[in-house]
C-alpha positions as CSV (number, residue, x, y, z in Angstrom):
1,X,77.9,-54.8,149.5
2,X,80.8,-52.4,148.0
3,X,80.3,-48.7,148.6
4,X,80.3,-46.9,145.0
5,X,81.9,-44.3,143.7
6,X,82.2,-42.4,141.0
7,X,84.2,-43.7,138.2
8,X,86.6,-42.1,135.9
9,X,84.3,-39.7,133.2
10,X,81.8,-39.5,135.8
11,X,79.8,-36.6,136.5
12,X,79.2,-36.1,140.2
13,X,76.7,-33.2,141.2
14,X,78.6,-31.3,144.3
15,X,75.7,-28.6,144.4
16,X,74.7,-27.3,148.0
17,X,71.8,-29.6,149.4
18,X,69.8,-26.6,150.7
19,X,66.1,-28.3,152.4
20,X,68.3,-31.7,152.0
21,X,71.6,-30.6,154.5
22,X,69.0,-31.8,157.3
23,X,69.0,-35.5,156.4
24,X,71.8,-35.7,154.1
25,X,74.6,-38.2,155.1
26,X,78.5,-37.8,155.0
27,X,79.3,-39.3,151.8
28,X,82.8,-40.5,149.9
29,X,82.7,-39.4,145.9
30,X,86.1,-40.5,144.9
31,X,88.8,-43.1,146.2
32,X,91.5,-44.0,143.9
33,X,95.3,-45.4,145.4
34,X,96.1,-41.1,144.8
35,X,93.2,-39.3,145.8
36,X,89.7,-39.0,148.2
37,X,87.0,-37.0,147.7
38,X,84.3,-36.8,150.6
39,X,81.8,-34.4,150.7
40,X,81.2,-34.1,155.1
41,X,77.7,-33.0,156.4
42,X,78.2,-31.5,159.6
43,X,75.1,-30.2,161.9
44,X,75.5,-27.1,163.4
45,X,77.3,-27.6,166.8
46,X,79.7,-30.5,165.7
47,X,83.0,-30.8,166.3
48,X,85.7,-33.0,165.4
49,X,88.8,-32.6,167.4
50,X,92.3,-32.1,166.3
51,X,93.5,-34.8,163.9
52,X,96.4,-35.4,161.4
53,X,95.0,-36.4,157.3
54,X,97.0,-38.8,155.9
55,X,98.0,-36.7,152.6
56,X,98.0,-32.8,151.4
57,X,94.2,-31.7,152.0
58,X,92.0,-28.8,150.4
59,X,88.7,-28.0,152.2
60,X,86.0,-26.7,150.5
61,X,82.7,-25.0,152.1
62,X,79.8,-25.6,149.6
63,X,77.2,-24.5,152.3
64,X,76.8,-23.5,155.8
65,X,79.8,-22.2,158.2
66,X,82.2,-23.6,160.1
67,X,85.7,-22.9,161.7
68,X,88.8,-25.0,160.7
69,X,91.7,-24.6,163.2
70,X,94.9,-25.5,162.0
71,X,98.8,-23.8,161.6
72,X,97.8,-21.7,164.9
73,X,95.0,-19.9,163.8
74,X,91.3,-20.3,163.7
75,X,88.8,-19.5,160.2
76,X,86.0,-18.9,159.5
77,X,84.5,-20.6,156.3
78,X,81.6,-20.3,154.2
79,X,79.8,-21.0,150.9
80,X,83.2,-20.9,148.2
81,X,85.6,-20.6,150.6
82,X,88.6,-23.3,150.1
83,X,91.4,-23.9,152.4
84,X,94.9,-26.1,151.8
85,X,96.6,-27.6,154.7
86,X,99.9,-29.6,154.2
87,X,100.3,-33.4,155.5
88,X,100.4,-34.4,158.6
89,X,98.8,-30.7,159.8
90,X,96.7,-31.3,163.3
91,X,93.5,-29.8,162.7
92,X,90.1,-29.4,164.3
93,X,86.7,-28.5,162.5
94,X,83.6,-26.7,164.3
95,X,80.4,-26.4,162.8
96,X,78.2,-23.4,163.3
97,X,75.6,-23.7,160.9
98,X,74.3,-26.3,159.4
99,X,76.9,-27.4,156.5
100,X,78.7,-29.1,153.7
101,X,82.1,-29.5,152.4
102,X,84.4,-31.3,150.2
103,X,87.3,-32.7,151.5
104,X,90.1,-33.5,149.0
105,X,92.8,-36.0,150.5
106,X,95.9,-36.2,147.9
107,X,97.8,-39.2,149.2
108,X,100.2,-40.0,146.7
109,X,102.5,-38.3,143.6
């Protein structure tokens, strides 16, 4: 079975998940040839170890905290916070609450 995603004129609901974060599942919104949208649910505790995206990325916190280590230096992000990294930028991601975020992967001009 294909995995959906949204299509173009779609609306897609990126609200925080609140009592859902618990069993919510990492999720891709939007994959096109250009661009991938992924909203990552990440328990508190998690971490995923330095790795290189593919493309430009923006991070955005929708819920919870977490630290993002990247271009020497560690933050902290929560609730509205958005960070850019360039391609090819190793990066590591530690959760310390319970949390949510949209990744945006550009990979293509």
């Amino acid at each position: 079975m294909a995995v959906s995603h949204a299509q173009p004129g779609e609306v897609i609901d990126v609200r925080p998940l609140g009592a859902g974060l618990a069993t919510a599942k990492t999720s891709t919104l939007l994959k096109t040839e250009k661009v991938e949208v992924i909203r990552l649910v990440m328990a508190a505790g998690k971490v995923l170890a330095a790795h290189k995206a593919r493309g430009e990325i923006t991070v955005h916190c929708l819920e919870g905290k977490l630290t993002f280590t990247a271009l020497g230096q560690t933050h902290e992000l929560t609730a509205g916070q958005l960070l850019y990294l360039p391609a090819g930028e190793p990066h590591s991601v530690q959760c310390l609450e319970d949390a949510s975020f949209l990744l945006t992967i550009l990979l293509g001009t």
